[in-house]
C-alpha positions, 0 to 999 in steps of 0.5 A: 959478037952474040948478044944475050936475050932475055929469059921469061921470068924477066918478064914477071908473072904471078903465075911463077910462084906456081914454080914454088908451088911445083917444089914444094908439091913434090916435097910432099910426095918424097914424105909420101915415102916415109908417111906410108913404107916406114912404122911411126907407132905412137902417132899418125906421122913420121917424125925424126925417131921413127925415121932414125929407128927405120934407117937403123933396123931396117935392109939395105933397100929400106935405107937407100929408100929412106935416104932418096927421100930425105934428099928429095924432101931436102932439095925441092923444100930448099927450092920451094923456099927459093923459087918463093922469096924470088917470087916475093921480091919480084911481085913487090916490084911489078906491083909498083910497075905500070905492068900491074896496073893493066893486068889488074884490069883483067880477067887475070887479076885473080892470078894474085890468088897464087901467091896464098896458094904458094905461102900456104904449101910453104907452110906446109913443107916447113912443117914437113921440114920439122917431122923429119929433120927436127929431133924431139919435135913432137914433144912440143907440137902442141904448142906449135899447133897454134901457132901453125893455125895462126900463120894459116888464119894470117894467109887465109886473110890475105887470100881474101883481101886478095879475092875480094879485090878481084871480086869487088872489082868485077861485080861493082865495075863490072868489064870481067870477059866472058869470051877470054874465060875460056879456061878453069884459071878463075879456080885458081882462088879455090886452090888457094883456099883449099890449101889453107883449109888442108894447113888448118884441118893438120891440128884436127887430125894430129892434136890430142887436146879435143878443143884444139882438134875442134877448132881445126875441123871448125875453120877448115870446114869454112875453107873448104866451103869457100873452095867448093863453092868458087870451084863449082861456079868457075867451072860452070863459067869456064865450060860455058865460055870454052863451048862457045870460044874454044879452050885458050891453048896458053892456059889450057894447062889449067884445064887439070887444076881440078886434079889437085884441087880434089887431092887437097879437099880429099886430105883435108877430109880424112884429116877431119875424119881422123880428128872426128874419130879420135875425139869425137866417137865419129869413126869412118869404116875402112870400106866407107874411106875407100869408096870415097877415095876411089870417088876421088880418084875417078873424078881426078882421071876423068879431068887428067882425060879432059885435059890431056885430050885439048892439050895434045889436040892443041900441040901444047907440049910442041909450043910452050914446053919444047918450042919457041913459045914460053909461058908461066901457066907451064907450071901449072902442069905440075900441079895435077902430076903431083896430086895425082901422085899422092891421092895414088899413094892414099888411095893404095895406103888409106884405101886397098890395104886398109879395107884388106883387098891388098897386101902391104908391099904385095905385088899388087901394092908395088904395081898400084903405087908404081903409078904414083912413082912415075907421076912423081918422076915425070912431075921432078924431070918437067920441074927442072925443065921448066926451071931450065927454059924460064930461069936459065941463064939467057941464050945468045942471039948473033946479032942481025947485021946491018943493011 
């Protein structure tokens, strides 16, 4: 008789509400659809009605494209929600378990960072959940912008009760390792706060009441202060330890964290400059926004360079997405498909066709964004991969028969 081996997830990692964190990722590149390619006259975001008015009005094509993103924001938010209560349940348990005690020990306590990180993006795509599928919504959003900055406020303190446990730690005990630093894992922490800052900087950018507006832009510039500020000395600190020991191939993948980490600061900038600009008389000039986007960009291209260069010379994709290895930080992997893909859909929407050097829905439109569709694509298929080779259902060994 075959016996059953067990999957990976058995075996608990903070690193898998990075799964959550994949789905919910591509949650909001499916919005990116309705966000840029459909009319919302009245407000800087699609909501139910313009959608409704869109599917009513518009081609065949419009429609097939309205309904293929409504499904894909549906189908990964449901999973968001799924893979992040899994990943609740299962982190409760393994932090009573011994297993926890000695990874609390470790460089890789800053991992915890990824459950804010997670809770953050859910938030996010509840949020999302709200604009599309929830008629008349915007009638009352105001009164869920506060709301929304509370539940924000709420993980961001937990991000730094989280932080400062790791933190107080390592610089009153000291034992944090150099040598095993040879990854950009410890910029994990700045993701999560950076994604709290992009929640918070939402009521910036869509409130009409100026006082709300400005206390969006207030608490999401400490955020984004907090993010930029661990983001650089983690990086100076994982550079130094990678030249001397080499990149750590299990979680190379963290080697890209920077791409998504740019795409979350870089929308929580326009989303203060919007706010600046609809309250406060600060406008961004349309060539202002481009420069900076394709700033943006150049950095996300240069780490996506980075990354893959060590990833292929390590075999990567041989060992931990086709071979017999498995790890959690696979997921990691999603993370810079997924920004990437949205700062393209900015980068073409906010950027070429705001400054006039492109047409909308021009060729050059179609084939700049053309890039944005296959990262998501890719991002989608290596999600369900993933999901396959660490959640699936266990595979059968024959037994090793006795001597």
């Amino acid at each position: 008789m075959p016996i059953l081996t067990s999957r990976p997830s058995d075996t608990y990692s903070p690193l898998y509400f990075l799964a959550a964190l994949g789905a919910g990722g591509l949650t909001v590149t499916f919005f990116m659809w309705l966000m840029f390619w459909i009319p919302h006259p009245g407000q800087p975001v699609p909501v139910f009605e313009d959608i409704a008015a869109a599917f009513t009005t518009g081609s065949v094509l419009i429609q097939a494209m309205i309904a293929l993103a409504l499904v894909g924001i549906a189908g990964f938010a449901a999973l968001n929600i799924k893979s992040l209560v899994w990943n609740l349940r299962r982190f409760a348990e393994w932090r009573r378990s011994e297993a926890y005690t000695k990874f609390a020990a470790t460089n890789a306590q800053s991992q915890v960072m990824a459950l804010p990180l997670a809770l953050a993006m859910t938030v996010n795509v509840l949020f999302i959940l709200g604009m599309v599928f929830v008629p008349g919504l915007w009638a009352v959003v105001e009164v869920l912008f506060p709301l929304a900055m509370i539940a924000f406020l709420a993980i961001g303190v937990l991000a730094f009760r989280l932080y400062g446990g790791f933190l107080g730690r390592v610089l009153t005990e000291g034992g944090f390792n150099c040598a095993a630093n040879n990854n950009f894992g410890q910029i994990l922490p700045a993701f999560a706060f950076a994604m709290v800052g992009v929640g918070l900087a939402a009521p910036a950018a869509l409130s009409t009441v100026p006082a709300i507006s400005g206390l969006g832009i207030v608490l999401s510039t400490f955020f984004l202060i907090t993010a930029t500020l661990i983001a650089v000395v983690a990086m100076i600190l994982g550079i130094r330890s990678m030249m001397e020991n080499g990149a750590n191939p299990e979680t190379a993948p963290t080697l890209m964290i920077i791409v998504p980490l740019i795409t979350v600061l870089g929308i929580l900038g326009l989303r203060q400059s919007h706010g600046l600009h609809e309250h406060f008389g600060s406008a961004a000039m349309a060539g202002e926004t481009l420069t900076l986007l394709a700033q943006y960009l150049s950095v996300q291209v240069l780490f996506l360079l980075f990354g893959a260069l060590i990833l292929i010379r390590q075999g990567y994709a041989q060992r931990f997405l086709f071979g017999a290895e498995n790890s959690p930080g696979s997921y990691a992997l999603v993370c810079p498909g997924v920004g990437f893909a949205v700062m393209i859909h900015f980068f073409v929407n906010r950027g070429l066709v705001d400054a006039g050097l492109v047409t909308q829905f021009g060729p050059v439109f179609w084939a700049v964004t053309a890039v944005a569709l296959v990262a998501q694509a890719a991002m989608i298929w290596l999600v369900l991969h993933l999901n396959r080779r660490h959640f699936g259902a266990a595979k059968a060994a024959a037994p090793v028969p006795a001597e």
